[in-house]
C-alpha positions as CSV (number, residue, x, y, z in Angstrom):
1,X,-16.8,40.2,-6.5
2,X,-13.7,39.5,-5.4
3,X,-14.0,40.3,-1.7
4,X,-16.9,37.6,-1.9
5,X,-13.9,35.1,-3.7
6,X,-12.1,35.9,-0.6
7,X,-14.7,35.5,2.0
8,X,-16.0,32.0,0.7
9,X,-12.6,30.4,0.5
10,X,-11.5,31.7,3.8
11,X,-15.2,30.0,4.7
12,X,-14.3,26.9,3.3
13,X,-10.7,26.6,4.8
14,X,-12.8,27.4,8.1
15,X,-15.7,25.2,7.7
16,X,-15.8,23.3,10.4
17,X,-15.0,26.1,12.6
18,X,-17.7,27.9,11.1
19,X,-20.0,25.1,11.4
20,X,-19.3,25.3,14.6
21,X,-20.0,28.7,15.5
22,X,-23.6,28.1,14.1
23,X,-24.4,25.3,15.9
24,X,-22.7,25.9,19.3
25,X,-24.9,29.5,18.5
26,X,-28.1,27.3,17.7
27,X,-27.9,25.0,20.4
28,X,-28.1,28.0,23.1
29,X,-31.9,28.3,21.3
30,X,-32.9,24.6,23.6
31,X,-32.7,26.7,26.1
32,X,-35.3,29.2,25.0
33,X,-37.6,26.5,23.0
34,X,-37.7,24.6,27.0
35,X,-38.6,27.9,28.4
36,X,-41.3,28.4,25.8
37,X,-42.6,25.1,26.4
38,X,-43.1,24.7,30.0
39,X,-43.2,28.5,30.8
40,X,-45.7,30.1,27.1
41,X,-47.6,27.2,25.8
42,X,-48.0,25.2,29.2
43,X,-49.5,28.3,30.5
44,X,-51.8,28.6,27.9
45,X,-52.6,24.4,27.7
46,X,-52.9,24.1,31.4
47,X,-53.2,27.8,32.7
48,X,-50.0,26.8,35.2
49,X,-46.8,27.7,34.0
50,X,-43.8,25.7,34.9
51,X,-40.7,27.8,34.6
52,X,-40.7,30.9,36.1
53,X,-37.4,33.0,35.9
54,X,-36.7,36.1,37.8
55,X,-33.3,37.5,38.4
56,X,-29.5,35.7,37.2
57,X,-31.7,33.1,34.9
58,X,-33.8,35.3,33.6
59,X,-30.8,37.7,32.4
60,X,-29.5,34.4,31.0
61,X,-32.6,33.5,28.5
62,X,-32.4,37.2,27.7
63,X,-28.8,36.8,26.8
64,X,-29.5,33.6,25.1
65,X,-32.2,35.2,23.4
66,X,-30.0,38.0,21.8
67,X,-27.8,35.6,20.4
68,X,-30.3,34.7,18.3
69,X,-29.9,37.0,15.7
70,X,-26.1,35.9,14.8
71,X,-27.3,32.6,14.8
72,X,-29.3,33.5,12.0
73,X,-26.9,35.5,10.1
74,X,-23.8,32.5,11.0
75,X,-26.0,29.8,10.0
76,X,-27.5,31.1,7.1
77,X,-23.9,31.1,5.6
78,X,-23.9,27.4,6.4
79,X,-26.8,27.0,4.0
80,X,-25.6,29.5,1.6
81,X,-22.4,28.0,1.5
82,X,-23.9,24.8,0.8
83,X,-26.0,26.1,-2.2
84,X,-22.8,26.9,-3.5
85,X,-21.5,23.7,-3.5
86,X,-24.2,22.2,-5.0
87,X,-26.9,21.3,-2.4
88,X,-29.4,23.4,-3.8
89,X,-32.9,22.2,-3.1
90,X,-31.8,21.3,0.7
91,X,-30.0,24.5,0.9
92,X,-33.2,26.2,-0.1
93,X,-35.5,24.4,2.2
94,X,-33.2,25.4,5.5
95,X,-32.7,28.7,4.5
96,X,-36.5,29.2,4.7
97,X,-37.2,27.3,8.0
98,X,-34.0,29.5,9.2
99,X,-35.1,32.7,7.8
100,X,-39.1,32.3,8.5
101,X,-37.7,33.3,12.4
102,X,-37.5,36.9,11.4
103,X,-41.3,37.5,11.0
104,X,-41.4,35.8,14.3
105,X,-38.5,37.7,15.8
106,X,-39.8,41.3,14.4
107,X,-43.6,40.3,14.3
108,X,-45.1,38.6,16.7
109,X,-42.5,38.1,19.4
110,X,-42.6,36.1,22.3
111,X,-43.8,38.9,24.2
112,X,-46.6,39.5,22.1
113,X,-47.5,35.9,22.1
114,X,-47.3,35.7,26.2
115,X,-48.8,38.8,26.8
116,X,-52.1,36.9,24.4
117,X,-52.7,33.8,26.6
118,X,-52.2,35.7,29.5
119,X,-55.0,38.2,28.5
120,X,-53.0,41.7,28.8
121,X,-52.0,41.9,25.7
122,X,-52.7,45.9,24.3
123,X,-53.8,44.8,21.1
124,X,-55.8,41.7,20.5
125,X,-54.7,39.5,17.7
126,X,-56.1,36.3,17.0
127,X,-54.9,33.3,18.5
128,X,-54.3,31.6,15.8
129,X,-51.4,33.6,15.1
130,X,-49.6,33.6,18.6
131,X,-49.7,29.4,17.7
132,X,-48.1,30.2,14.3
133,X,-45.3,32.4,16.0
134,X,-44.9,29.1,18.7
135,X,-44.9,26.9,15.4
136,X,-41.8,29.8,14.0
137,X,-40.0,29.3,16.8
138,X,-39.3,25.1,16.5
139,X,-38.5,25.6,13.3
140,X,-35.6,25.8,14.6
141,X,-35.4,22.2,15.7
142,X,-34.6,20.6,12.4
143,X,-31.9,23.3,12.0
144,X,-30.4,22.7,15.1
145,X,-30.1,18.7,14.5
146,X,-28.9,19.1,10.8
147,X,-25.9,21.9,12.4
148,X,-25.2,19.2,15.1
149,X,-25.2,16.6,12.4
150,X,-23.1,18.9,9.6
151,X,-20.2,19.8,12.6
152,X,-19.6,16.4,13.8
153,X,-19.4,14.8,10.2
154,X,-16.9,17.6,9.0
155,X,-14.9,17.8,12.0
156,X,-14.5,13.6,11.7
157,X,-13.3,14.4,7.9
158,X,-10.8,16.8,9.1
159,X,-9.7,14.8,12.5
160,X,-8.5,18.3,14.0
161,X,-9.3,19.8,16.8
162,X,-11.0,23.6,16.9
């Protein structure tokens, strides 16, 4: 219990910093919620998809999409940390839009899903559920603009720079 005492003051004398890392890590996931817009689901609306990668930005989503997973862990301690304190019900609800993504991330990936509407998928799941891991996926938006929204209020309170 006491290396958790530890932990969550040296989180709160950090918190801005910490907010910080969570965000800056969350905003990297526009990048992959564009590319699953105009390159997944416009394929699948309009059978033409509009963002084709291959080679140096292609090795970028990737890398964008494995920071994904510290995103999760960082920002869940954002939420956590704000249980804590006494935002309980709110803290609740962002934990589960924020932790919902690991279904999607384990699941029903994005490769799984564009492998469906593309028709070369090896095993057939019902589309339903390639729309439910797109619905997973901006989830994340409401995260992303409460992080944004959290940093730049606690970084006004403590007029320092990171």
């Amino acid at each position: 219990m006491r290396l958790f005492k530890i932990f969550w003051r040296w989180y709160r004398a950090h918190k801005t910093f910490n907010i910080g890392l969570a965000t800056g890590l969350f905003v990297l996931q526009l990048f992959h919620l564009y590319w699953l817009t105009v390159h997944v689901v416009f394929f699948r609306l309009f059978g033409e998809s509009y963002f084709n990668l291959t080679g140096f930005w292609q090795a970028i989503l990737v890398l964008v999409d494995y920071t994904e997973i510290p995103a999760l862990i960082v920002t869940s301690l954002v939420y956590v940390n704000e249980f804590r304190e006494g935002r309980k019900i709110r803290s609740i609800i962002y934990l589960f839009l924020l932790n919902v993504q690991w279904i999607h991330l384990f699941w029903i990936t994005d490769e799984v899903v564009l492998e469906q509407f593309t028709g070369i998928a090896p095993i057939i799941l019902p589309i339903w559920l390639s729309w439910l891991a797109i619905f997973i996926d901006y989830l994340e938006l409401p995260i992303i603009y409460d992080t944004l929204k959290n940093f730049f209020k606690s970084f006004s309170k403590e007029k320092t720079y990171l």
